[in-house]
C-alpha positions in Angstrom: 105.5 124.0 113.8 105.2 128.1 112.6 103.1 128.9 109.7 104.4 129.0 106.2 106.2 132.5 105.7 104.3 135.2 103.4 103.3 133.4 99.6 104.1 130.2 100.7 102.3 127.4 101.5 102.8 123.9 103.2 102.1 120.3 104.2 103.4 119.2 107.6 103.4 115.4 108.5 104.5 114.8 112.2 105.5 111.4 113.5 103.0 108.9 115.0 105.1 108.6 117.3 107.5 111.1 117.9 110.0 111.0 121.0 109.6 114.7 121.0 106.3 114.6 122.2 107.3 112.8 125.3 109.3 115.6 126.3 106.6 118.2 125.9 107.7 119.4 122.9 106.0 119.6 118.9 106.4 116.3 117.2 108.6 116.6 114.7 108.1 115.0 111.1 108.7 116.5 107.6 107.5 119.3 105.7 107.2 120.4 102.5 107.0 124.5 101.8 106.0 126.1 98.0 106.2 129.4 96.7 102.4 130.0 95.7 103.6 132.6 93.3 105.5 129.8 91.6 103.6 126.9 91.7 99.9 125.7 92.8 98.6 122.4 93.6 95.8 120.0 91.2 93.4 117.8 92.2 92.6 114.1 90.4 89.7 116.0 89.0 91.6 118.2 86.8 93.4 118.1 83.4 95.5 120.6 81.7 92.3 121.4 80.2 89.9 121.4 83.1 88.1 124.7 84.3 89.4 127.0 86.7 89.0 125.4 90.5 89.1 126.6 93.8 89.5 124.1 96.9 89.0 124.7 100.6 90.3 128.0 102.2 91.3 126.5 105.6 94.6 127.1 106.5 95.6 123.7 108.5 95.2 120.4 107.0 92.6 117.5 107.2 93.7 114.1 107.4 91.6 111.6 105.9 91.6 107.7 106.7 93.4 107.5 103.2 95.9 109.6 104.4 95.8 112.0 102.0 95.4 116.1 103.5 94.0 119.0 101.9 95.6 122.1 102.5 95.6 124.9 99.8 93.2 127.8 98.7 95.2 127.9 95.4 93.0 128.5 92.3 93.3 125.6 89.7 94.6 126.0 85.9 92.2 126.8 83.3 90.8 128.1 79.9 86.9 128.7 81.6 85.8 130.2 85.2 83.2 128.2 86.3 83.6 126.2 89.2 84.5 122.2 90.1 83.1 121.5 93.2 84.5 118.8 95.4 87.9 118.1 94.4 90.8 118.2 96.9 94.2 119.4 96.6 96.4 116.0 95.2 98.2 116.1 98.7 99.3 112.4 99.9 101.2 111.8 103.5 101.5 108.8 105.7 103.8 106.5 107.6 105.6 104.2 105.8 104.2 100.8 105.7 105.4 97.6 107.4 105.1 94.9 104.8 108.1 92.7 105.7 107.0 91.1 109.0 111.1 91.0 109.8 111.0 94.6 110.3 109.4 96.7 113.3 106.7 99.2 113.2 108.0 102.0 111.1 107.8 105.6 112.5 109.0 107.9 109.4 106.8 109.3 107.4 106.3 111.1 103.9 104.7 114.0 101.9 104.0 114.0 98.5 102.5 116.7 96.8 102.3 117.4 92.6 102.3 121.1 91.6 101.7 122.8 88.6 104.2 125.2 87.6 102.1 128.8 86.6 102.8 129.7 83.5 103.2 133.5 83.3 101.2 135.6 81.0 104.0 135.5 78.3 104.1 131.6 78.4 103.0 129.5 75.4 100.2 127.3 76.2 102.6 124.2 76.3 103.8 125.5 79.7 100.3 124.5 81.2 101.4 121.3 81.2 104.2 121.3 83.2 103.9 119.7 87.0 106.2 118.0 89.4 106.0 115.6 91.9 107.9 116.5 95.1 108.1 113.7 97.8 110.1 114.8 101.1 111.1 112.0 103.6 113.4 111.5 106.8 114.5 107.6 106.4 115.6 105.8 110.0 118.5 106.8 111.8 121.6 105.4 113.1 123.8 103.3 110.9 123.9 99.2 110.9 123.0 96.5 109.4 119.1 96.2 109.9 118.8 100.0 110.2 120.1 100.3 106.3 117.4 97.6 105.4 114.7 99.2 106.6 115.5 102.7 105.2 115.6 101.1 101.9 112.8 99.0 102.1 111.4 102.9 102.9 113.2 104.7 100.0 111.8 101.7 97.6 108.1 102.1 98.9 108.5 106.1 98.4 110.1 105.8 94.8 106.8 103.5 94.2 104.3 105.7 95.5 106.1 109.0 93.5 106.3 107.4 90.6 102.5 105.9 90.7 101.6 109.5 91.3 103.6 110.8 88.1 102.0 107.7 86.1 98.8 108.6 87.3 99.1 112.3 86.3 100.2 111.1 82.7 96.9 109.6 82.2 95.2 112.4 83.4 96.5 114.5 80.2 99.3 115.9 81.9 102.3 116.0 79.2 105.5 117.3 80.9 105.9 115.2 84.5 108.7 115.8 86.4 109.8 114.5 89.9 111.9 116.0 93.1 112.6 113.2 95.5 114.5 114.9 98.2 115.5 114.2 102.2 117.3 113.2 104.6 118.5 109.2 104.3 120.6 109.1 107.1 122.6 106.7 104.8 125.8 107.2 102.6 125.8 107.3 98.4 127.0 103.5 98.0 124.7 102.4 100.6 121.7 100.3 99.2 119.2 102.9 100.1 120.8 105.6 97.9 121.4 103.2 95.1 117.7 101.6 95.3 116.7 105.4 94.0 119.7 105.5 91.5 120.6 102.4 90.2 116.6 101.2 89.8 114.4 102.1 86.7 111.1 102.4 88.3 108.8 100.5 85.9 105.5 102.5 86.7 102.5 100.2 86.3 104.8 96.7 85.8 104.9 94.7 88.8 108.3 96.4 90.8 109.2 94.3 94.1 105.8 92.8 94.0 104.1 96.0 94.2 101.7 96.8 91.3 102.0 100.2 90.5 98.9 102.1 88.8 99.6 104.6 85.3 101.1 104.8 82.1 102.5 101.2 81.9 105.0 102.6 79.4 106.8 104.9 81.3 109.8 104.5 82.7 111.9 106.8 85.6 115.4 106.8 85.7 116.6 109.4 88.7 119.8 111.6 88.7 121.1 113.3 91.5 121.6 116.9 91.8 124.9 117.3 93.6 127.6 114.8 92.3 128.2 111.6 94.1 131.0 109.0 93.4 133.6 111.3 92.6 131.8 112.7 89.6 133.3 116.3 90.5 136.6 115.2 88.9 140.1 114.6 90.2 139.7 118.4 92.2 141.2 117.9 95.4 140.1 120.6 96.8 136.3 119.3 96.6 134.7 117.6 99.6 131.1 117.7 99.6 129.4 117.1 102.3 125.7 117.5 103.6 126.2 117.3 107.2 129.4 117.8 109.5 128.7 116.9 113.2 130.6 116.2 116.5 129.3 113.2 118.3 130.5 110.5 120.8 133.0 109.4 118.1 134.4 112.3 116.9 133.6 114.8 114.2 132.5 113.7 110.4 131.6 115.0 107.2 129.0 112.8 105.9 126.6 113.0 102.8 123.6 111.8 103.7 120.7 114.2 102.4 120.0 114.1 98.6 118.6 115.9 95.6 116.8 113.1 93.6 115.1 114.5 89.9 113.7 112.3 87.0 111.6 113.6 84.2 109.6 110.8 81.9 110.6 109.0 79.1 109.0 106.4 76.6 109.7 102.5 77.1 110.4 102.3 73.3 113.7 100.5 74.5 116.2 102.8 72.5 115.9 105.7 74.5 119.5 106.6 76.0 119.9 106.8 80.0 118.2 110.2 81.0 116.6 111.2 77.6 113.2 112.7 77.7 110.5 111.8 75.5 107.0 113.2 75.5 105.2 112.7 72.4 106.6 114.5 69.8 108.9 117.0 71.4 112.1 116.2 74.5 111.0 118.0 77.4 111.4 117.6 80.8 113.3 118.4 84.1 117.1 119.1 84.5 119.4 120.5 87.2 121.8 123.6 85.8 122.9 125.1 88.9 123.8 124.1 92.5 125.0 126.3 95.8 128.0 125.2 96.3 129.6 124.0 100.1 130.7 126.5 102.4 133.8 127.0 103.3 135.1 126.0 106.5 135.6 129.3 107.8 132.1 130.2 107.0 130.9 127.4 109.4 129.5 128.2 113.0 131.8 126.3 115.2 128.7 123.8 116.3 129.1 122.8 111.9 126.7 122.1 110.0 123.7 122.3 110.1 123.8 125.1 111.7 121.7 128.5 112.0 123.8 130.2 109.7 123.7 127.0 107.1 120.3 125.2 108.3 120.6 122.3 105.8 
């Protein structure tokens, strides 16, 4: 893989066994790029509050035996300027895990990484508490029956782990927690992997598929997707989103198959409406406002999409 380009900075996770590699080539995996002018990474050490920070300086990652990765020589958030010593970037990869003993050995992985957005100098102090969790995956390939179980038995364990992360944050003093849950799921919007991430309210620290999650036990996550699924673009007939449009053994398709997932937290006071965002006091939170919209077919290489011209 090439280094980040100029300001930005990045987590790569390869495969642990990528097919690539037998061919001589990189692994491949997923990776996750910021704009370090925009947003920074925190550590577990830090609050809103904490003193100014500055982590490690190497430019390629560590892997520990947790599987978590340093990687960053962004400078922590901060009212002081003396230093913390000894706290890592938040930075969490792996492999997905293989708790159901019907499935094989799972070789997708994951990156996770919560980043503070920087407030500029005009900002009111409230904007120091604004972070979100970004979580990047490439679920199992090839369609079928067993394949769709296991990619949501993955999208399930990453929704878990993402939302732990935001619950954990929240006790940490964090106010405004946002997440981006975004890939490729190889797998169509009414399939059970898509609706595992939509149709579920993660119940952060309450026992969720027998998983018990760690945080604010009375936060809840209700995810939205950014680019509208099941027909919710209206009776326009000349609509047809798509995400990928390939030629293969069986002819050409438009699919949708790589998502925008966004959530922002509320309160578990059990009258909040579907998607409201409660904080304290004060509704803030995440929200989409804008989209690119799909090309047109004209503007399509003739090998479709993706494509060099449209690369995702």
């Amino acid at each position: 893989p090439s280094s980040p380009p100029r300001h930005y900075r990045g987590v790569f996770q390869p495969k642990p066994n990528s097919p690539c590699v037998r061919w001589g080539w990189y692994s491949d995996g997923v990776a996750l790029l910021w704009n370090a002018d925009k947003f920074r990474t925190v550590s577990r050490c830090q609050s809103p509050t904490t003193t100014t920070m500055t982590t490690t300086t190497t430019s390629e990652a560590t892997t520990s035996s947790t599987g978590t990765t340093t990687n960053s020589d962004d400078a922590m958030p901060g009212k002081e300027s003396t230093p913390l010593q000894h706290c890592d970037p938040w930075i969490e990869i792996g492999a997905f895990s293989n708790n159901d003993d019907d499935l094989p050995v799972q070789n997708q992985v994951y990156v996770i990484v919560p980043l503070q957005i920087i407030p500029s100098s005009s900002s009111s102090s409230s904007i120091r508490d604004n972070i979100v969790v970004v979580a990047t995956t490439h679920l199992k390939a090839k369609e079928g029956t067993e394949n769709e179980r296991i990619r949501t038995s993955q999208a399930l364990e990453l929704r878990r782990k993402v939302e732990n992360v935001a619950n954990e944050l929240r006790t940490l003093g964090w106010k405004d927690v946002s997440i981006i849950l975004l890939g490729d799921w190889n797998a169509e919007p009414e399939d059970a992997s898509v609706r595992s991430i939509l149709e579920r309210r993660g119940n952060g620290g309450l026992e969720m598929d027998n998983d018990v999650g760690i945080g604010d036990k009375g936060m809840k996550w209700d995810f939205h997707s950014a680019y509208p699924l099941d027909d919710e673009n209206g009776d326009d007939e000349n609509y047809h989103f798509y995400t990928t449009w390939k030629t293969r053994k069986d002819g050409t398709k438009r699919r949708v198959i790589d998502y925008i997932f966004y959530s922002s937290a509320r309160s578990n006071d059990g009258n909040g409406r579907r998607g409201a965002l409660v904080t304290g006091a004060d509704e803030v939170g995440l929200s989409c406002t804008h989209t690119l919209s799909v090309p047109k077919d004209e503007e399509v290489e003739a090998t479709r999409l993706p494509g060099l011209r449209y690369p995702s």
